[in-house]
C-alpha positions in Angstrom: 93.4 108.4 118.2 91.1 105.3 117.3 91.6 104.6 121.1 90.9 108.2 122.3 87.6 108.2 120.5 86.1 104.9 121.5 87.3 105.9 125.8 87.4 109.8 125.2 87.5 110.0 128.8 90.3 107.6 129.3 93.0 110.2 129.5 93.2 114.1 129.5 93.1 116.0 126.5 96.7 117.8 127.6 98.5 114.0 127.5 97.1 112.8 124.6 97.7 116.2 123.1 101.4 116.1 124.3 101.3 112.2 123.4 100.7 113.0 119.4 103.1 116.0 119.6 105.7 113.6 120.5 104.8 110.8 118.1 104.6 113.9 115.6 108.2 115.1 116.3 109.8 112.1 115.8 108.4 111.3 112.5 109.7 114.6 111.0 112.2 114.1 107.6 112.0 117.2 105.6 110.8 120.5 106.6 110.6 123.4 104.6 111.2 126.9 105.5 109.7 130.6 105.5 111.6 130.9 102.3 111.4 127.9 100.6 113.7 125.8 101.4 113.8 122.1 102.7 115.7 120.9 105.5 116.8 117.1 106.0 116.2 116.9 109.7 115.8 112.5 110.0 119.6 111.9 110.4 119.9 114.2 113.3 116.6 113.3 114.7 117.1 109.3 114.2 118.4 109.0 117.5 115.6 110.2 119.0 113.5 108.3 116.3 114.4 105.0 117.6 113.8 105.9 121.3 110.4 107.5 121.3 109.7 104.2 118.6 111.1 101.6 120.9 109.9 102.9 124.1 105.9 103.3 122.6 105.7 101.0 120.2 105.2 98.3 122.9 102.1 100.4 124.0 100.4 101.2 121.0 101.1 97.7 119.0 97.7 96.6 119.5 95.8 99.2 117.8 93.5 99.8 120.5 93.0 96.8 122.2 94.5 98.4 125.5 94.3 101.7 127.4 96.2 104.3 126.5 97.8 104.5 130.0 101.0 102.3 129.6 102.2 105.2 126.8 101.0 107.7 129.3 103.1 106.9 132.2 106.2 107.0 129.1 105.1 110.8 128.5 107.7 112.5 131.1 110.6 111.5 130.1 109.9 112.0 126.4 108.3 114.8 126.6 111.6 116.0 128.3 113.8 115.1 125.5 111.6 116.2 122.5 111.8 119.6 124.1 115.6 119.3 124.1 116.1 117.9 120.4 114.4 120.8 119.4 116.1 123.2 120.8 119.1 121.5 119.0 117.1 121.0 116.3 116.8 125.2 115.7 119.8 126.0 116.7 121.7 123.9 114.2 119.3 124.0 111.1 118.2 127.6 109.2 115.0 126.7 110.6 112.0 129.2 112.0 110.0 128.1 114.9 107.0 128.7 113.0 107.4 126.2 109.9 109.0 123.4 112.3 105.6 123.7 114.4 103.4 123.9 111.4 105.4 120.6 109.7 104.8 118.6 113.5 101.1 120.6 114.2 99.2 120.4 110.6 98.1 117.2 109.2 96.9 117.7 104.9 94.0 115.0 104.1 95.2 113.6 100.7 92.3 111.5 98.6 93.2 108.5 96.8 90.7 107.1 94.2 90.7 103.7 92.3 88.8 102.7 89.3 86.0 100.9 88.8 83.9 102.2 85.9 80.5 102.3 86.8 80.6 101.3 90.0 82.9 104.8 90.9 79.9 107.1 91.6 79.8 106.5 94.7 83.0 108.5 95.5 80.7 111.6 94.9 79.6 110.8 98.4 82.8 110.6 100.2 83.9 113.9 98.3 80.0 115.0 99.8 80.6 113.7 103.4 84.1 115.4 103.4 82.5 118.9 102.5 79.9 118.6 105.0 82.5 117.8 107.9 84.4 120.8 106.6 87.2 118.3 105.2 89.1 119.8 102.2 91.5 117.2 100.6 94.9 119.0 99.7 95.2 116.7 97.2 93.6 113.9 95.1 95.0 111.1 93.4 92.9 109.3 91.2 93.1 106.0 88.5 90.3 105.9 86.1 86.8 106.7 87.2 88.6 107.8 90.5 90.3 110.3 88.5 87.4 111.7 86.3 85.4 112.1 89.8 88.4 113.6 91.5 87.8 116.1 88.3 84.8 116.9 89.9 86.2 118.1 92.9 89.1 119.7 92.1 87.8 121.8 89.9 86.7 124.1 92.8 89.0 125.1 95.6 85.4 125.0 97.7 83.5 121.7 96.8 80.3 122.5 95.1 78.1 119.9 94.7 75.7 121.3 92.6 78.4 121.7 89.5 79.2 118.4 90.2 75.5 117.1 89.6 75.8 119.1 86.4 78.7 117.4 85.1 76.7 114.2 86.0 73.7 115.1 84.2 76.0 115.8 81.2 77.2 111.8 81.2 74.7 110.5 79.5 75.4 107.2 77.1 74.8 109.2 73.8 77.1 112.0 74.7 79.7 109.6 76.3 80.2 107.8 74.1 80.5 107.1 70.0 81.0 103.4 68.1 84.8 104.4 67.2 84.8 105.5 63.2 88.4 107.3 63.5 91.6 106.3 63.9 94.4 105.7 66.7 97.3 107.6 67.5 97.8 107.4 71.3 95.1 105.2 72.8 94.7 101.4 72.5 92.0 100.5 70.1 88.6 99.4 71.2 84.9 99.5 69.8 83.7 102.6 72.1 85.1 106.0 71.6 84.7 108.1 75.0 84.7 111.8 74.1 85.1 113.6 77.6 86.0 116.9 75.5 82.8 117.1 73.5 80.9 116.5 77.0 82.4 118.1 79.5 84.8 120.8 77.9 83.0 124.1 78.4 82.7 122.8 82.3 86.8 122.4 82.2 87.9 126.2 81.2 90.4 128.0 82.8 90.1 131.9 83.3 91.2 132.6 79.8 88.8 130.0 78.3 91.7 127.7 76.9 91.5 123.8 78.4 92.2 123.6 81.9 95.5 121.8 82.6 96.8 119.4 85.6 98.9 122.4 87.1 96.1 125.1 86.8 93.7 122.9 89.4 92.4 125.0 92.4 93.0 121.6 94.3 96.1 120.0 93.2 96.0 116.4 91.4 97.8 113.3 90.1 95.6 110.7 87.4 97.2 107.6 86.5 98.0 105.9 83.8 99.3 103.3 81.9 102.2 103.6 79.4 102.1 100.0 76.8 105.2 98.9 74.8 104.6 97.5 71.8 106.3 94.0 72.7 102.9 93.6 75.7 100.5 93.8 72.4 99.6 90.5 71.8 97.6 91.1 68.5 97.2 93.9 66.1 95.5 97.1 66.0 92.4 95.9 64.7 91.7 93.2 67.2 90.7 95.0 69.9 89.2 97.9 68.0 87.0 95.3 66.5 86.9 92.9 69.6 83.6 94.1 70.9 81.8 94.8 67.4 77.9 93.1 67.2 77.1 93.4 70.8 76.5 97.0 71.2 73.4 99.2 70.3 74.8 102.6 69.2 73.4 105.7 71.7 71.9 102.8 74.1 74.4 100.2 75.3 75.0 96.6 75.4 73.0 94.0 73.6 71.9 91.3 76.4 74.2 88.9 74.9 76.8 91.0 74.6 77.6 91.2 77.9 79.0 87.9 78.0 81.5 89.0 74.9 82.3 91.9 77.3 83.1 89.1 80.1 86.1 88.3 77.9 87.6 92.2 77.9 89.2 89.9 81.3 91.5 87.8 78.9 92.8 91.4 77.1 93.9 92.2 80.3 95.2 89.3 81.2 97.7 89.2 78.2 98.6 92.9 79.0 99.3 92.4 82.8 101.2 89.0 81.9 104.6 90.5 82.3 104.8 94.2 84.1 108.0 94.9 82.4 106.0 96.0 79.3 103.7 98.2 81.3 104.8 101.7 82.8 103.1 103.9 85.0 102.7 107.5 83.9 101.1 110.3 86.6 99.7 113.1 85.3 100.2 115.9 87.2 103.8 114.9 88.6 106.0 116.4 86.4 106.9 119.8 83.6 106.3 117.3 81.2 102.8 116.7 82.4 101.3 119.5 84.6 100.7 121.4 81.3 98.3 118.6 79.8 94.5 119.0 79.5 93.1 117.8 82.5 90.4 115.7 80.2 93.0 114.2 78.6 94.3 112.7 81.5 91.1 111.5 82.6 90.4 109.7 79.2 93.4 108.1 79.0 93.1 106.9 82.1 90.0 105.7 81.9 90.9 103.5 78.3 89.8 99.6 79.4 91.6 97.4 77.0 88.6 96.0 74.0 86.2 98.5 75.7 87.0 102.0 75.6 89.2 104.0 73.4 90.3 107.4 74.2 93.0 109.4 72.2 93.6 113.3 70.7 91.4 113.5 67.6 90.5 117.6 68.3 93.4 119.9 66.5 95.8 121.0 69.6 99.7 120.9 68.5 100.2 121.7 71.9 98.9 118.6 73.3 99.8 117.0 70.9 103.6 117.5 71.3 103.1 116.9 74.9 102.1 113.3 74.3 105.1 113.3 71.6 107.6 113.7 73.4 106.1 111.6 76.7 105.6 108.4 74.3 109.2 109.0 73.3 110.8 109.4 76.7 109.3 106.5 78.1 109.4 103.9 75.5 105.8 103.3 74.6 103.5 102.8 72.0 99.8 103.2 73.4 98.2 104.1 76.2 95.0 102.9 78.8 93.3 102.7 81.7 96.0 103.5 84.8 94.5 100.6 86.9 96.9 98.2 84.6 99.6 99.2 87.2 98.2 100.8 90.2 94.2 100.8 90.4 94.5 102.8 93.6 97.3 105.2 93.7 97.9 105.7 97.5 101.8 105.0 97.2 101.6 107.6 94.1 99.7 110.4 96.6 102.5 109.5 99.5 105.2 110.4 97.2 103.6 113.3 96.1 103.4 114.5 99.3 106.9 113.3 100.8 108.2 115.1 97.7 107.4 118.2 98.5 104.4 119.1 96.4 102.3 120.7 98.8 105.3 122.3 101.0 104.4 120.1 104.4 104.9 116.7 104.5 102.7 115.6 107.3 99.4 113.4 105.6 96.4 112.2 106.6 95.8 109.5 103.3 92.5 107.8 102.9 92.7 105.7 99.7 89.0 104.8 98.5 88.6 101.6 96.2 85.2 100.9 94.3 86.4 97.9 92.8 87.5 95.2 95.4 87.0 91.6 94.9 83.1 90.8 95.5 82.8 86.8 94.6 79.3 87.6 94.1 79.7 89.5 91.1 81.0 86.8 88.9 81.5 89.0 85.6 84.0 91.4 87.2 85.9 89.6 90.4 88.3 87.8 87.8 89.3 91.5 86.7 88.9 92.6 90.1 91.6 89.6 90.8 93.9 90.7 88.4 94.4 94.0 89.6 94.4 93.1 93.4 98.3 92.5 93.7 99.0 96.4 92.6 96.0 97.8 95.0 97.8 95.8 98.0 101.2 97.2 97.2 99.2 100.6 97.6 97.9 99.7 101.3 100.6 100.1 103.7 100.9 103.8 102.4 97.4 104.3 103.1 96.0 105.5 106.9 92.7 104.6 106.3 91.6 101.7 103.1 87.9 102.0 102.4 86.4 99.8 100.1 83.3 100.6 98.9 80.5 97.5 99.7 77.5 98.7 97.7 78.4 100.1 94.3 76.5 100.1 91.1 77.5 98.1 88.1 80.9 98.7 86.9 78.9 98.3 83.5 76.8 101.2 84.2 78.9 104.3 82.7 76.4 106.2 82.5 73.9 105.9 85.5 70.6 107.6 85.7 70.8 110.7 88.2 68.4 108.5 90.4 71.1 105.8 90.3 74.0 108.7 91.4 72.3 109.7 94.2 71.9 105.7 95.5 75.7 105.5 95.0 75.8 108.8 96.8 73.8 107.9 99.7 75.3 104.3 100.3 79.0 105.6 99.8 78.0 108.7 102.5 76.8 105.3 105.0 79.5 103.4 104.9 82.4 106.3 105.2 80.6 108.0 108.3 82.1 105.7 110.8 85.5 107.0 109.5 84.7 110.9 109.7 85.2 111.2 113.3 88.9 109.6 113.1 89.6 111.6 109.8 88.9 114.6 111.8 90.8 113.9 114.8 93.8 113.4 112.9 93.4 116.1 110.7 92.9 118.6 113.5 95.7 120.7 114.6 97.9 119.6 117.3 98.9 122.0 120.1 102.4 123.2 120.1 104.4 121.6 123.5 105.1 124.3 125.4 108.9 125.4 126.5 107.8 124.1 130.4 
């Protein structure tokens, strides 16, 4: 497709139509059915697999250095075949016509968002390009900030970016945030207190009023998160609830010194990270023992940076508070913080979501956004940025499309002015429009091959 769109009128729309179809076909797995079920289809198809894959690969290897002719002229005679796998295909599998073509036809664009602090307000502009190219994500997978904005737009089946200017306006520094005065009981220590309920509750109701939950989310999501054993603290409570105290003005910020203390937030992480065996990644979202937690929750959690920001459960819900219970128990932990830790952005977590059935097809577009990659010129954050680079390249080869956000604003700046949204919003909608015409294309449903 990147080829098709820089010579459209290299080859007929009918071949390159037929061309995808084929492509389609022979990536199919699992395919679910009218009624519900799913059919393994790759071992009977894996035959065909590995000719359609030998016989194009050789074509299309260069990612669009060449004309799309050499996989043309390979079109007959595969195109002859795919028609006769399936036919064999539907005669041997309880399989309808019309959920085989839907699974090889329909492509679902699935969002991944990393953290970032700060500097994640630009995503509002890739969720705002999206809606303006009629571009509805069927799911969103976000780590931190990427999950708190991913709030933002799956809390409407229909994006609507004036409720989502409204939660902005409602992230102020005083409402954000308190100098921590109460205990711990799930969340790692640290000197800020980030009270997402107090803020932006009454904006996260469902029908009945209650707390909206992961599984009650028009668009359906994943947040991230990181599960700590006690053996990866290196110190006790009280150092890192006290680690920042002196350099912050309560309601206001950072003192100007302070920042430098902040600069050393890197070595907390660093002591964490130092062996992954004491880290574990929880998703929110993916499982019973999840879907039914407070979609705030799982944004506050995530969002925990080590010496920074606490988040935790100090409101009176038994409910959630069993929930956490018994997910501390099952996996072994005894705090937890911000998701990028393990996976800062979750594009293998939104693959498996999607290979596992979640939304029915299996057939993604993925487009995994990261507001945080290494910039040497920011010389407080690139060590972190460092740090969590090896898990965000483990997360690339599941991705279609890795867009890294150039001109952010200051990871620092947690609560930005709306004047300083709409600048993230406007450089994020920039550097993402080159990609729209691709996302589309892809996203766009492919003819059915005719019978002849």
């Amino acid at each position: 497709m990147r080829r098709a769109l820089v010579r459209p009128d290299e080859t007929g729309r009918s071949l390159l139509d037929s061309l995808r179809y084929v492509l389609s076909f022979a990536r199919l797995t699992v395919v679910r059915s009218r009624d519900g079920h799913d059919v393994e289809v790759a071992g009977f198809l894996a035959p065909h697999a590995w000719r359609v894959r030998t016989t194009l690969e050789p074509h299309l290897r260069n990612n669009g250095s060449e004309p799309l002719w050499g996989a043309v002229r390979e079109l007959p005679a595969l195109v002859a075949a795919t028609r006769e796998r399936r036919r064999a295909l539907l005669e041997r599998f309880p399989l309808d016509r019309e959920s085989l073509e839907d699974e090889i036809c329909e492509r679902k664009l699935v969002v991944a968002a990393g953290g970032g602090g700060g500097a994640g307000y630009g995503y509002v502009g890739a969720y705002v390009l999206f809606h303006r190219n009629n571009l509805d994500p069927a799911l969103i997978v976000g780590t931190s900030m990427g999950g708190l904005i991913g709030l933002c737009r799956a809390r409407r089946k229909r994006f609507d970016v004036a409720a989502t200017f409204q939660v902005g306006k409602r992230l102020t520094w005083p409402n954000l945030f308190r100098v921590l005065q109460s205990g711990s009981r799930y969340g790692l220590p640290a000197g800020l207190r980030l009270d997402l309920h107090r803020v932006l509750g009454p904006l996260f109701l469902n029908d009945h009023g209650e707390n909206l939950t992961m599984g009650e989310l028009p668009v359906p999501m994943r947040i991230v998160t990181t599960g700590i054993k006690l053996d990866a603290l290196k110190h006790d409570l009280s150092y890192y609830e006290h680690f920042l105290d002196g350099v912050m003005v309560p309601g206001r910020g950072f003192t100007r010194g302070g920042l430098r203390r902040v600069a050393g937030v890197v070595n907390l992480v660093r002591e964490l990270t130092d062996d992954p065996e004491l880290l574990t990644e929880i998703v929110f979202g993916a499982d019973d023992s999840t879907r039914d937690a407070d979609v705030l929750d799982a944004a506050g959690f995530s969002s925990a940076i080590p010496g920074l920001i606490h988040y935790d459960v100090t409101r009176d819900d038994p409910r959630m508070k069993q929930l956490l219970d018994r997910l501390y128990a099952r996996y072994g932990i005894a705090r937890m913080a911000e998701g990028g830790l393990v996976n800062n952005v979750p594009a293998r977590v939104a693959y498996e979501t999607v290979m596992g059935g979640a939304l029915g097809r299996r057939n993604l577009f993925l487009v995994a956004m990261d507001c945080f990659a290494p910039q040497p010129r920011s010389f407080m954050f690139y060590p972190l940025q460092q740090i969590v680079r090896p898990n965000v390249l483990r997360n690339l080869p599941y991705a279609h499309i890795y867009f890294p956000l150039k001109r952010v604003l200051n990871a620092l700046n947690l609560a930005p002015t709306v004047r300083s949204v709409e600048k993230a919003i406007r450089w994020t909608s920039e550097e993402l429009r080159p990609d729209i015409p691709l996302i589309k294309a892809m996203v766009a449903r492919i003819p059915v091959l005719s019978e002849g």
